[in-house]
GUVEXVEX-235799 format. One record per residue (C-alpha): z, x, y; chain; residue number from 1. Coordinates in nm, 4 decimals, padded with zeros to 6 digits. Example, Ala and Ser with C-alpha at 12.3 -4.5 7.8 and 13.67 -1.06 7.14 Angstrom:
BEGIN
<r><z>00.7800</z><x>01.2300</x><y>-00.4500</y><kette>A</kette><nr>1</nr></r>
<r><z>00.7140</z><x>01.3670</x><y>-00.1060</y><kette>A</kette><nr>2</nr></r>
END
This chain:
BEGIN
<r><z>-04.0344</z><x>-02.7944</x><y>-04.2479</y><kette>A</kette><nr>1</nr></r>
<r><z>-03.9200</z><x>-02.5224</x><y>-04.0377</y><kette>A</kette><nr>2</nr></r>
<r><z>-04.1351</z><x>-02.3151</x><y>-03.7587</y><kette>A</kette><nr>3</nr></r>
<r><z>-04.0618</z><x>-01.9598</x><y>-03.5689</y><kette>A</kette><nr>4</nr></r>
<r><z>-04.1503</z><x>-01.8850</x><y>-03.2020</y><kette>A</kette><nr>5</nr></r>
<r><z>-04.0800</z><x>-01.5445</x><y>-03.0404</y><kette>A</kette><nr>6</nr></r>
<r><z>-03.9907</z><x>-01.5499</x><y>-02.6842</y><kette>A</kette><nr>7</nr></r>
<r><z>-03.7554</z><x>-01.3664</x><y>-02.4482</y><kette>A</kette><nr>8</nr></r>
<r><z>-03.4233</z><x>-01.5398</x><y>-02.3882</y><kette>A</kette><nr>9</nr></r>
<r><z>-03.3994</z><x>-01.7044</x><y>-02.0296</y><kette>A</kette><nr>10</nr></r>
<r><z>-03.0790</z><x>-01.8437</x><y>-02.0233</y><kette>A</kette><nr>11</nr></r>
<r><z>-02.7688</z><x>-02.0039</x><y>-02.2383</y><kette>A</kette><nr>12</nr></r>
<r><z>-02.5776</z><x>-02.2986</x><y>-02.1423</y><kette>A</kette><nr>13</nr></r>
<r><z>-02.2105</z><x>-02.3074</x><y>-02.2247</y><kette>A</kette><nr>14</nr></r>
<r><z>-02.1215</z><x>-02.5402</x><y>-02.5628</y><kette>A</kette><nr>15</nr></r>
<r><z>-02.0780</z><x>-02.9504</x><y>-02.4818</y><kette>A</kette><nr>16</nr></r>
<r><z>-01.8396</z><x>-03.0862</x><y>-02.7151</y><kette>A</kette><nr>17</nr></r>
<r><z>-02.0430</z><x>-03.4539</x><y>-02.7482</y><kette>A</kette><nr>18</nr></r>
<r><z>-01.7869</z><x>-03.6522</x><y>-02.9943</y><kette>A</kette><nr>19</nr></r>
<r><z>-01.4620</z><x>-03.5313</x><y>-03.2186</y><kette>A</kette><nr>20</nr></r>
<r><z>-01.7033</z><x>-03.3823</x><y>-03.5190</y><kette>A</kette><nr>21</nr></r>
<r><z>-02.0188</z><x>-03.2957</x><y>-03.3063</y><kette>A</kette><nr>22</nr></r>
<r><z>-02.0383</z><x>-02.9575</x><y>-03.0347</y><kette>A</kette><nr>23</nr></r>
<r><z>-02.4251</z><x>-02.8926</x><y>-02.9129</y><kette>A</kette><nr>24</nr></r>
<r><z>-02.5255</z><x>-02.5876</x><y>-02.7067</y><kette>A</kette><nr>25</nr></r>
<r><z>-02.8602</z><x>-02.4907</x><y>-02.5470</y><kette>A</kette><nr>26</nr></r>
<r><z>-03.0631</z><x>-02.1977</x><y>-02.4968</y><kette>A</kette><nr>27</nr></r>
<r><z>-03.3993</z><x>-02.1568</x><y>-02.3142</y><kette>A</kette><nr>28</nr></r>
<r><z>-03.6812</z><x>-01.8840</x><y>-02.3966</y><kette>A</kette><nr>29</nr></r>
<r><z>-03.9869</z><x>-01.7815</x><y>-02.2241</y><kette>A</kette><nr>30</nr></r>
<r><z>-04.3146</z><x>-01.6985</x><y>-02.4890</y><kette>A</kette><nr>31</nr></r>
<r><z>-04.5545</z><x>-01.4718</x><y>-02.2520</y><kette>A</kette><nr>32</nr></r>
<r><z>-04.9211</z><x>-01.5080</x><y>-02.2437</y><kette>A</kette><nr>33</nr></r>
<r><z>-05.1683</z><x>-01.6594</x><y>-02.0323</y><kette>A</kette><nr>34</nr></r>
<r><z>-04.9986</z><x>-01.9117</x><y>-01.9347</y><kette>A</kette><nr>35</nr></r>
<r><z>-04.5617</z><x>-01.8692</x><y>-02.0242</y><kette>A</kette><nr>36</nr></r>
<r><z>-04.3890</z><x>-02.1535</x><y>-02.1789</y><kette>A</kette><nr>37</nr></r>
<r><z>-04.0775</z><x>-02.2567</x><y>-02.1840</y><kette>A</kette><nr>38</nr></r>
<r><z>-03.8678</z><x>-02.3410</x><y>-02.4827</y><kette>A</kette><nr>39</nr></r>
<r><z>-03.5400</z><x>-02.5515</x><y>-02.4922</y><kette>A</kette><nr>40</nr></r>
<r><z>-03.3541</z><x>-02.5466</x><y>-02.8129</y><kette>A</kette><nr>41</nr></r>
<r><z>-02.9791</z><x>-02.6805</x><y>-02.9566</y><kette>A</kette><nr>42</nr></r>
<r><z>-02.7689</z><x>-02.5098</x><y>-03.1344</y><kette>A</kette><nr>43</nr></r>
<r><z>-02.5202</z><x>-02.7692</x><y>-03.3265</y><kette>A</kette><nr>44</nr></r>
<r><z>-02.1468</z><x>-02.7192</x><y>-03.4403</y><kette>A</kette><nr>45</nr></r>
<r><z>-02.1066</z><x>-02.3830</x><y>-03.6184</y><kette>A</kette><nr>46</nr></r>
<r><z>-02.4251</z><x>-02.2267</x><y>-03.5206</y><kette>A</kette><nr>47</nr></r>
<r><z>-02.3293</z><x>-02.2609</x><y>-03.1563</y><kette>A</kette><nr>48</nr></r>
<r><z>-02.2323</z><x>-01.9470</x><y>-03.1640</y><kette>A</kette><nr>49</nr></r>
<r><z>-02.4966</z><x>-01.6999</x><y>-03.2619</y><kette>A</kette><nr>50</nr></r>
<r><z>-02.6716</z><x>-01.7300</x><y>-02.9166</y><kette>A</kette><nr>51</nr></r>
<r><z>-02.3613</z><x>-01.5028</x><y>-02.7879</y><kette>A</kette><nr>52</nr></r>
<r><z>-02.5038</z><x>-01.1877</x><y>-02.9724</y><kette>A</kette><nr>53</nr></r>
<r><z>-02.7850</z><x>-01.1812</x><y>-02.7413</y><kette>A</kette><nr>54</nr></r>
<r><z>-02.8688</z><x>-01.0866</x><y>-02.3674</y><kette>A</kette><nr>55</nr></r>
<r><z>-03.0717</z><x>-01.2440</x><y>-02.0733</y><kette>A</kette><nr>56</nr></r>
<r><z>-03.4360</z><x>-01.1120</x><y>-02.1354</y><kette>A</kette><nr>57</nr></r>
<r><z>-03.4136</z><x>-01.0035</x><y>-02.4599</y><kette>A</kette><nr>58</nr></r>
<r><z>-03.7135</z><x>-01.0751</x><y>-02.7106</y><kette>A</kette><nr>59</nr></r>
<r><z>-03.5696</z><x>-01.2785</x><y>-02.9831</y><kette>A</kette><nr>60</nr></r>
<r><z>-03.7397</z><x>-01.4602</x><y>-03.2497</y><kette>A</kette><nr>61</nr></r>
<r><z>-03.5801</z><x>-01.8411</x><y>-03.3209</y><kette>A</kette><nr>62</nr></r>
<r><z>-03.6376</z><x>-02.0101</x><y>-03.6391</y><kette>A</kette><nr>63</nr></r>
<r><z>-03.5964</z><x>-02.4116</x><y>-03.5704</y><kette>A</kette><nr>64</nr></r>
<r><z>-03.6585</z><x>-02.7524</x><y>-03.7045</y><kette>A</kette><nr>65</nr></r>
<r><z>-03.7926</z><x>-03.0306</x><y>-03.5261</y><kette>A</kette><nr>66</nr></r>
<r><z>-03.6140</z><x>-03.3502</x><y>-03.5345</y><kette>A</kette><nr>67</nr></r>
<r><z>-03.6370</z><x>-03.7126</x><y>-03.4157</y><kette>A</kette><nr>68</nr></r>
<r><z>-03.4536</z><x>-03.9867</x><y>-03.3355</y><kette>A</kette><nr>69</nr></r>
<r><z>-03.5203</z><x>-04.3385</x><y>-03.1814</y><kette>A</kette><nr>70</nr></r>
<r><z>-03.2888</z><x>-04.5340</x><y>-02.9413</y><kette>A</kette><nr>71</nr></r>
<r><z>-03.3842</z><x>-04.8277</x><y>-02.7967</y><kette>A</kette><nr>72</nr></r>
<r><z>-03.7422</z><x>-04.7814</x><y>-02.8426</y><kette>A</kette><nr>73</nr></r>
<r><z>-03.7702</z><x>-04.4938</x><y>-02.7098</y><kette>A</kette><nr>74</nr></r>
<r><z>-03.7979</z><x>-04.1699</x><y>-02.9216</y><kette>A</kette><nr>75</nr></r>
<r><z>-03.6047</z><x>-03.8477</x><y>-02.8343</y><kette>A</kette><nr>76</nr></r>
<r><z>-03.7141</z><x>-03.4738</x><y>-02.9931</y><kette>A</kette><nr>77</nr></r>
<r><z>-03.4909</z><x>-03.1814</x><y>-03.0669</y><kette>A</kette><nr>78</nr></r>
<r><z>-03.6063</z><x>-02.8358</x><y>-03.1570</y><kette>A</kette><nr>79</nr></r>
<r><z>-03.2755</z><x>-02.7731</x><y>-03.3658</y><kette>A</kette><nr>80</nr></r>
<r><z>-03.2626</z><x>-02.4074</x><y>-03.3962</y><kette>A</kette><nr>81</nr></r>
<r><z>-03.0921</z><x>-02.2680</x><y>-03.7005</y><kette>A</kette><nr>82</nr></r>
<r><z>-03.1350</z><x>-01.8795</x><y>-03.7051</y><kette>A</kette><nr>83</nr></r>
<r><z>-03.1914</z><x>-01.5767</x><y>-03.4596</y><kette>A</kette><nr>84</nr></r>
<r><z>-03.2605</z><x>-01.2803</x><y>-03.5044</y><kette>A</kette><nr>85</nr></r>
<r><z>-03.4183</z><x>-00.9852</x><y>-03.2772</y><kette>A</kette><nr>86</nr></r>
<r><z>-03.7751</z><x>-00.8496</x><y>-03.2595</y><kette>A</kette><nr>87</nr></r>
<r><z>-03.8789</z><x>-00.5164</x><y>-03.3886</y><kette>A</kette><nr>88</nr></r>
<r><z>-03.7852</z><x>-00.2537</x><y>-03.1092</y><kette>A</kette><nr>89</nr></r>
<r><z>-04.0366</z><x>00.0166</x><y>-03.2705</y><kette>A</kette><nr>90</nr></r>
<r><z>-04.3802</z><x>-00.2468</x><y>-03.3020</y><kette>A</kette><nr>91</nr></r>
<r><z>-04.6554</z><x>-00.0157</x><y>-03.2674</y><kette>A</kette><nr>92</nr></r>
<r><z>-04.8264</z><x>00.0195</x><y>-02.9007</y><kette>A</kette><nr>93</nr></r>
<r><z>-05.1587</z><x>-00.1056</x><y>-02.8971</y><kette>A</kette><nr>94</nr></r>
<r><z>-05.3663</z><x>00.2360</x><y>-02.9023</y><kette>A</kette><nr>95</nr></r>
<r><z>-05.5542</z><x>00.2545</x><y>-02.5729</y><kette>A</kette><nr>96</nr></r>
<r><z>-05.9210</z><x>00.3533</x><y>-02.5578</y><kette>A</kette><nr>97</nr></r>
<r><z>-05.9909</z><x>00.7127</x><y>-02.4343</y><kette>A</kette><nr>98</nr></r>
<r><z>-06.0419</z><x>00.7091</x><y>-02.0411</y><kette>A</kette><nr>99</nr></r>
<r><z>-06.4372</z><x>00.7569</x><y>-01.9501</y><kette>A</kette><nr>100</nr></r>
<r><z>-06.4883</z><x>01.1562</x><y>-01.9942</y><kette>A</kette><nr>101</nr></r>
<r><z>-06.1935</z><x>01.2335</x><y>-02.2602</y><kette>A</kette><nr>102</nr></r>
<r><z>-06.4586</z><x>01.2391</x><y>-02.5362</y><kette>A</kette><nr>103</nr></r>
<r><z>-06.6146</z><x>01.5702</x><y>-02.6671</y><kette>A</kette><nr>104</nr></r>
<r><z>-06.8922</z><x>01.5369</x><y>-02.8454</y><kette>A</kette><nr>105</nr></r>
<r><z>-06.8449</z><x>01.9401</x><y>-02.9994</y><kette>A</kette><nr>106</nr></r>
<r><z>-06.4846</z><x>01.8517</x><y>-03.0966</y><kette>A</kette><nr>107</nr></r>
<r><z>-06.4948</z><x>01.4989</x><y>-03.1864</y><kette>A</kette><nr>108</nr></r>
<r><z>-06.7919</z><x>01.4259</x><y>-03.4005</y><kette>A</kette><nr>109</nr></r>
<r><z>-06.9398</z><x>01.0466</x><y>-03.4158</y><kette>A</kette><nr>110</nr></r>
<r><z>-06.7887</z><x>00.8554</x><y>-03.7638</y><kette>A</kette><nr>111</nr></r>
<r><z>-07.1877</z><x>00.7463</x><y>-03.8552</y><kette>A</kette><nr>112</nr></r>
END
């Protein structure tokens, strides 16, 4: 199963070659709201790599799977990330309400 989470990139570590056939690499974003969270995700072997096309603060959207492994009882979780790819730049603004007093009732009829 795979999952998507939109964030803005925080920061990218340099690549950790681990054993002969395995090189990680991990990258951090930051999902606003409320309350931000923080997001640590590895990039592994080939795909370590595709984190270079993007910039400190820049609004990216990761797709990932989540993976676990056990080792001596205790259980360690990965968010293996597997594509990236920017956000729209043109999303549509939220339209504001008119300010109190912009609204004509001669020009601008009532829908009802």
């Amino acid at each position: 199963m795979s999952f998507t989470v939109i964030g803005f990139l925080k920061e990218k570590h340099d690549a950790v070659q681990v054993t002969e056939k395995l090189l990680t690499r991990l990258f951090v974003i930051e999902k606003q709201g409320k309350y931000p969270e923080l997001y640590a995700f590895q990039l592994i072997n080939d795909r370590c790599d595709i984190i270079d096309a993007f910039e400190d603060g820049q609004e990216i959207e990761v797709s990932f799977n989540i993976k676990c492994r056990e080792w001596n009882t205790k259980y360690f979780t990965n968010l293996d990330a597997w594509k990236i790819q920017p956000t729209s730049v043109n999303k549509k603004a939220k339209a504001e309400p008119p300010a109190e007093g912009d609204w004509n009732a001669e020009t601008d009829p009532l829908p009802f």
